[in-house]
N, C-alpha and C positions, 0 to 999 in steps of 0.2 A: 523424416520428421512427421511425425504426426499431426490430424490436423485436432485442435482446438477450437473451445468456444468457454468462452468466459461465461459463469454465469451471474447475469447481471441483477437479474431479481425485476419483480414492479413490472412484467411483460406490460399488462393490461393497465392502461391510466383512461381517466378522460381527464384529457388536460383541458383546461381552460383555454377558449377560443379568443377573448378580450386580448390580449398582450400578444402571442407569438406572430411574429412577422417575415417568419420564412429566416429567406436571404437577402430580403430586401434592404435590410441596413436603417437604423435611426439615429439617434442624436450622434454626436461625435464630429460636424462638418462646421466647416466655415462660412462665412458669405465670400470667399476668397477661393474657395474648392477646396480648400485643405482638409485634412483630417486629422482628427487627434484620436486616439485609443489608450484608455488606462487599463493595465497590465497587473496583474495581483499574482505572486509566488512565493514560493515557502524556503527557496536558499536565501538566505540571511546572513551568512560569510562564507569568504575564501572563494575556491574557483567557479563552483555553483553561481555565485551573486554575480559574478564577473561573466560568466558565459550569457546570461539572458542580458545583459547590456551589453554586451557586445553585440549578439544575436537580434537586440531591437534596434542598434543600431544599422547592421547592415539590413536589417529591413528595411530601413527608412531611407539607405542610400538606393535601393534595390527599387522604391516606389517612394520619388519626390511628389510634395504634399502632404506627408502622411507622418505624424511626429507619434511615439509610442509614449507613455509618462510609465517607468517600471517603480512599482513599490514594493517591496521584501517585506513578510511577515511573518513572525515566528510560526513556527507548523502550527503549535499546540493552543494558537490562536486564530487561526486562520479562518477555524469550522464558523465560530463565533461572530467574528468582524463581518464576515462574508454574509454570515444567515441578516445580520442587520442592515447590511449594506443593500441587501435581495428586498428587503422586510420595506426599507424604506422609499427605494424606486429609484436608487442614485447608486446602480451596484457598477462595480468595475467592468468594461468592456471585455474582458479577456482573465478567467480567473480560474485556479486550481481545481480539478473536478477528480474523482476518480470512480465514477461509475456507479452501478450499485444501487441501492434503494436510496441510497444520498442523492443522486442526482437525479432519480425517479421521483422524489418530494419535490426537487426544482420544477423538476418539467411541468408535473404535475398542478403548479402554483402558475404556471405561465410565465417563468422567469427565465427559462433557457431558448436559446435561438435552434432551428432544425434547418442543420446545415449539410441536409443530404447531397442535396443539389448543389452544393460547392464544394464536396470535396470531390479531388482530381483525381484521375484514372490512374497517375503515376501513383499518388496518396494510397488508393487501394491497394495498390499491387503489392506495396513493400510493408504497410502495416497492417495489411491480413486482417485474422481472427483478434487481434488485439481490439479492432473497433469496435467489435459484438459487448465490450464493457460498458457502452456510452449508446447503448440502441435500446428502443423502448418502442412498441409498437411499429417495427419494422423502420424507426426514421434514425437517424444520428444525433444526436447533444453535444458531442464532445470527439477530442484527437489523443489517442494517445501517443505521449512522447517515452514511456517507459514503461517493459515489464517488469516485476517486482515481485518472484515467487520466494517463499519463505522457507527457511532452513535453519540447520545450525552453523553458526561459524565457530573457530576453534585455534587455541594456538597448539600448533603441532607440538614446539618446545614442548609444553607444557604435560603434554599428554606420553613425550618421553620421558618429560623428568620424572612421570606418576607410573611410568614400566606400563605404559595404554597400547597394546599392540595394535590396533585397530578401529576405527572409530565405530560405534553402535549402531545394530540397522532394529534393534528391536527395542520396548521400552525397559523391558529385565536388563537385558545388554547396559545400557543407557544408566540403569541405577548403579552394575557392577560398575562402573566405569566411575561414577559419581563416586563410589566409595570410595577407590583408588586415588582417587584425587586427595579428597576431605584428608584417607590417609597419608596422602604425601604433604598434607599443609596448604593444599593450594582451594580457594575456595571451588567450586566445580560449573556452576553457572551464576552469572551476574543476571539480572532481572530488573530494571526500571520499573515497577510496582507503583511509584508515586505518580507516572503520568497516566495508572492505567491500563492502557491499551497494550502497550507490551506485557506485564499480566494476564491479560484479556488474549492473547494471542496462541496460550498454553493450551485455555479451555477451545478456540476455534477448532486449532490441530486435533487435538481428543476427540473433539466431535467429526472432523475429517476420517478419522480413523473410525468411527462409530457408527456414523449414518453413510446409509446409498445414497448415492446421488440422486436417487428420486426422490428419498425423506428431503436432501435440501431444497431437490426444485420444488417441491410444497411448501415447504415453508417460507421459500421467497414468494410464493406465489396467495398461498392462503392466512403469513407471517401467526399460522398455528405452530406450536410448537412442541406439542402433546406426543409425537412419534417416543416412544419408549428411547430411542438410540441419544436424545439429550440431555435425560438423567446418564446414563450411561457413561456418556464423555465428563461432566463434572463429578460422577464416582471414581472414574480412572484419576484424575486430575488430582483429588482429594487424595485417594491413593499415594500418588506420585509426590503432592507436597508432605505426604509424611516420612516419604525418608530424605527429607531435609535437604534439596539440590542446590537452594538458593544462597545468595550472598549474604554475610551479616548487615544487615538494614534492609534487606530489600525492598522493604514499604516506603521506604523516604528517598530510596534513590530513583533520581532521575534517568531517563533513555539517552539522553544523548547531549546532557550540556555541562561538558566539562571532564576534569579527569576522574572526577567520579561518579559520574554517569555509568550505566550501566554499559555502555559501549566503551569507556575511559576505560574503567577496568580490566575488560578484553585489552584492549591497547597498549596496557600498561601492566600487562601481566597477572594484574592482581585478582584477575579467575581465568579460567579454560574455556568459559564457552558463552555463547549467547545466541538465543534463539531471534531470528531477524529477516528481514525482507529482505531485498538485492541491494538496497542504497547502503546496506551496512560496511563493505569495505571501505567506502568514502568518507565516510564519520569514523569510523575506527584510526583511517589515514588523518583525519584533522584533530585527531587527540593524541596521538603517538609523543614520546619526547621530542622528536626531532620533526613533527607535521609529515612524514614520510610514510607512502604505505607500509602494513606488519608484515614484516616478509614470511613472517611462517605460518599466517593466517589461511585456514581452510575453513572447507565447507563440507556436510554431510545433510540427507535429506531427514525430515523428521521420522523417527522411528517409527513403526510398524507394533502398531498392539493386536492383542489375540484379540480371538473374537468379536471383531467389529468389521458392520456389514460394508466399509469405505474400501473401494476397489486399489487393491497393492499399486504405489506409485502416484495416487494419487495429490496433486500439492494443492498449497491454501497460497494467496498472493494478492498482488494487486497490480492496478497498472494506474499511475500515472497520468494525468492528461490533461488539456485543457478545454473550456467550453464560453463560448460568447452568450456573453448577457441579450436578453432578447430584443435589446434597442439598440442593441452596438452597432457602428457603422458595417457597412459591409467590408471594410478592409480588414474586420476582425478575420474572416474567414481566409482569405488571401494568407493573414498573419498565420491559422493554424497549417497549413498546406505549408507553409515556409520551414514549420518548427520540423516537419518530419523529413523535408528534402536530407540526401545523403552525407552531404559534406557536413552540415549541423546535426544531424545524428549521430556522425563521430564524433565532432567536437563533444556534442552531448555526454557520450561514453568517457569521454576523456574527464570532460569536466568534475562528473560526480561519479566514476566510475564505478558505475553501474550498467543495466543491461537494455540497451537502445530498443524500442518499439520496432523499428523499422530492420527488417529482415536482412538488406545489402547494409546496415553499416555494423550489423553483428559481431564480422569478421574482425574489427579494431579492438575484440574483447581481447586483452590477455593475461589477464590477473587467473592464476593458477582456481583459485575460490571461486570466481565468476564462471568460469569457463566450466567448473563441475555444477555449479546451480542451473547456466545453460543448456550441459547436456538433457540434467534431467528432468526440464522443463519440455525440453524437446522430445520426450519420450513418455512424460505422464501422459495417462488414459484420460485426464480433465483436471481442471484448475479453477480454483473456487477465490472466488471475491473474500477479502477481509468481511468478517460475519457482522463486524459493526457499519460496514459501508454496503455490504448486501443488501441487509433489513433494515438500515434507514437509520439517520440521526436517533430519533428519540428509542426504539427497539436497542440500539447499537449502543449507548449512553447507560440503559438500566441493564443488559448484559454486560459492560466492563466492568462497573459499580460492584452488581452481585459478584463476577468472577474477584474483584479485588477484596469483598468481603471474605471472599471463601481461604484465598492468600492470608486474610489476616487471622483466622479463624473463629470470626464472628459470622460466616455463612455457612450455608450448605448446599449442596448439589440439587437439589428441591428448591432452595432459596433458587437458583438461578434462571430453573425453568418457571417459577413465578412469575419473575420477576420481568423476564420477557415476553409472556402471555401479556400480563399484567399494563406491560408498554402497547403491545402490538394491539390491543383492546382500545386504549385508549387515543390509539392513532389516526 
C-alpha cells in the first residue's frame, strides 16, 4: 500500500484564540456529574440511522453518566443548519465534518475543538493518513470514520445487453461506450444535476485529470485559480456534455432520493452508470426493488484524458468524519476514539457499506465494486478532497453553480473560472 495524504487545503489559519479550548471540555455537564452530547449526522434511514443509535448507545453503556441526544439530517441540509447552529453559539457537540477548506473556515472562526492530544495511540495506528483531512496547522479538528474515493459504478448487465466488452480506462473509450449504450436503448449515465454537486463532480475529475498536484496545492493554498489547467478541465467537460452522456431530465433529477434519483435509476436499471463516491453501493442497495444490494453493480476508476498534467491513477474523494464543537464536553473526544475502535468500524462497513477509515476493519469489505474502489485507492500516487470541500463553502457553492450552468448550457468554462476567482476574492 502506498502511503497517502489527503489534501486538505487552508494549511495556514490564524485562528481566533477567544473560543478554542483545547480538550478541556465545556458546557454539556450536570451538577449531578452527568454528561450530555448532541450528535448531528446525515443517515436519515434504514441501517445507517440504526448503526449510529446503536453505536451512541453502547457508548453510553461503555461510559455511565454520559447520555448521547442523536439527530439525523438530511445531507443536503446539513451544510446549512450546521453553518447557523456554529453562527449562533448553540452548535451540536459532535457534528459531520469532512475536512477540507469547510472545516478550515470552522477552525478558523473558533468553532472547532483541537483534539490532538486526545486522540489514542491505537486511533493513530489504524486510521493513518486518513487524519491528514481534518489537520490544519499541524493540530487535529476532526475523526475520520470513512474513506470515500470516487469512480464509476455500472451495471454489468447492462453493459452486456449494449455488447460493452470492457469497461473504459480513457475519456474516447468512455464516449464509444456511451454510444453503445444510447444505441441499445439504455440511457448511458444517470447524473443528479438538481442537487448540484454531483454535476459539480464531472468538472473536479476533469480538472484531476488536468492540473499537477502542485497546480492544486496552490490553489488550496493561494484559492487563485488562474493556472491555465482550470480552463482546461471545463473545455474537456464541455466537450464531453456534447456528446450527450446524460439522462433525460438530468437537471431536475435528484442524487439519491427515490427511485428516480439519479442513483434509483442505476438501481433500477434505468441507465448504466453513475459517477459516485464510495457510499454509492449503499444507496443504490436502498432503492433496488427489493432494498437488496445490485448484484451486478461494479466499479471502474474515472477515465484518463490526454494531455493533462494529473498524475495516471490519481483519485478525487473524500473522507467522512466527525469533529467536536469547541465547548463540547470532553466526552465528545472519548466518543470520536470509540467511532473508529474495530468492532464498530465493521459494523460501520456493514451498515452503509461502504469503505471503513480504519485499516484492521477493511478486511469485512466484500462487495465485488468496493473491493476494486479499495484496491485502487490503495495504489493511487494521491487523493484529492472534493474541490467544493477543499476550497471552502462559499469558493465550493459558486464552482457547482457555474459547473451546473455550464450542464445546462447557459455557462461556459471561463464562466466557471470566474466565477471561482470571483468567490475566493470575496472570501
Amino acid at each position: 500500500m502506498k502511503s497517502r495524504k489527503f489534501l486538505a487545503g487552508s494549511a495556514l489559519l490564524v485562528v481566533s484564540g477567544l473560543a478554542l479550548a483545547g480538550c478541556s471540555g465545556g458546557a454539556g455537564g450536570g451538577d449531578d456529574g452527568s454528561t450530555t452530547l448532541t450528535f448531528w449526522h446525515n443517515s436519515t434511514t434504514g441501517d445507517g440511522k440504526q448503526y449510529w443509535l446503536d453505536t451512541a448507545a453502547a457508548f453510553e453503556e461503555a461510559n455511565p453518566g454520559v447520555t448521547i441526544e442523536v439527530q439525523a439530517i438530511q445531507n443536503e441540509e446539513m451544510d446549512g443548519k450546521l453553518q447557523t447552529a456554529l453562527n449562533s453559539g448553540d452548535a451540536p457537540d459532535v457534528f459531520l465534518a469532512r475536512g477540507g477548506g469547510k472545516l478550515a473556515d470552522v477552525v478558523k472562526a473558533g468553532q472547532a475543538m483541537d483534539i490532538t492530544e486526545g486522540i489514542s495511540e491505537e486511533t493513530r495506528s489504524v486510521v493513518g493518513s486518513a487524519l491528514s483531512a481534518f489537520e490544519f496547522d499541524g493540530k487535529n479538528y476532526g475523526m475520520p470514520v470513512s474513506v470515500l474515493p470516487s469512480g464509476i459504478y455500472y451495471s454489468s448487465d447492462l453493459f452486456t445487453e449494449a455488447g460493452v466488452a470492457a469497461p473504459p480506462t480513457t475519456i474516447d473509450e468512455l464516449e464509444s461506450v456511451d454510444e453503445q449504450l444510447a444505441g441499445a436503448g439504455i440511457d448511458p449515465i444517470a447524473v443528479g444535476a438538481k442537487d448540484a454537486w454531483p454535476a459539480a463532480h464531472w468538472y473536479y475529475n476533469f480538472a484531476l485529470r488536468a492540473c499537477s498536484k502542485d497546480a492544486l496545492d496552490e490553489a488550496a493554498e493561494s484559492r487563485s485559480f488562474d493556472d491555465p489547467c482550470w480552463l482546461t478541465a471545463g473545455e474537456n467537460l464541455e466537450s464531453f456534455l456534447g456528446s450527450s452522456p446524460f439522462n433525460d431530465g438530468f437537471l431536475t433529477t435528484a442524487a439519491q432520493q427515490g427511485a428516480g434519483s439519479s442513483a434509483g435509476l442505476l438501481a433500477n436499471h434505468q441507465a448504466a452508470m453513475e459517477l459516485m463516491g464510495a457510499w454509492n453501493p449503499g444507496v443504490i442497495a436502498s432503492l433496488t426493488p427489493d432494498q437488496q444490494p445490485l448484484a451486478d453493480l461494479k466499479w471502474f476508476a474515472f477515465p484518463e484524458v490526454d494531455g493533462g498534467d494529473g498524475e495516471p491513477g490519481a483519485m478525487l474523494g473524500g473522507v467522512d468524519g466527525f469533529t467536536c464543537w469547541v465547548n463540547a464536553p470532553a466526552a465528545c473526544v472519548d466518543f470520536l476514539n470509540f467511532m473508529v475502535e474495530k468492532e464498530n468500524q465493521e459494523a460501520y462497513a456493514d451498515a452503509f457499506q461502504t469503505l471503513p477509515a480504519s485499516t484492521e476493519a477493511q478486511s469485512v469489505v466484500t462487495d465485488p465494486a468496493l473491493k476494486d474502489v479499495l484496491a485502487a485507492y490503495n495504489e493511487a500516487p494521491y487523493v484529492v478532497l472534493w474541490l467544493d470541500t477543499l476550497y471552502g463553502q462559499n469558493v465550493g457553492n459558486a464552482l457547482n453553480v457555474a459547473v451546473v450552468d455550464l450542464f445546462a448550457g447557459k455557462g461556459s468554462p471561463q464562466a466557471i473560472v470566474d466565477a471561482v476567482n470571483d468567490a475566493a476574492a470575496k472570501s
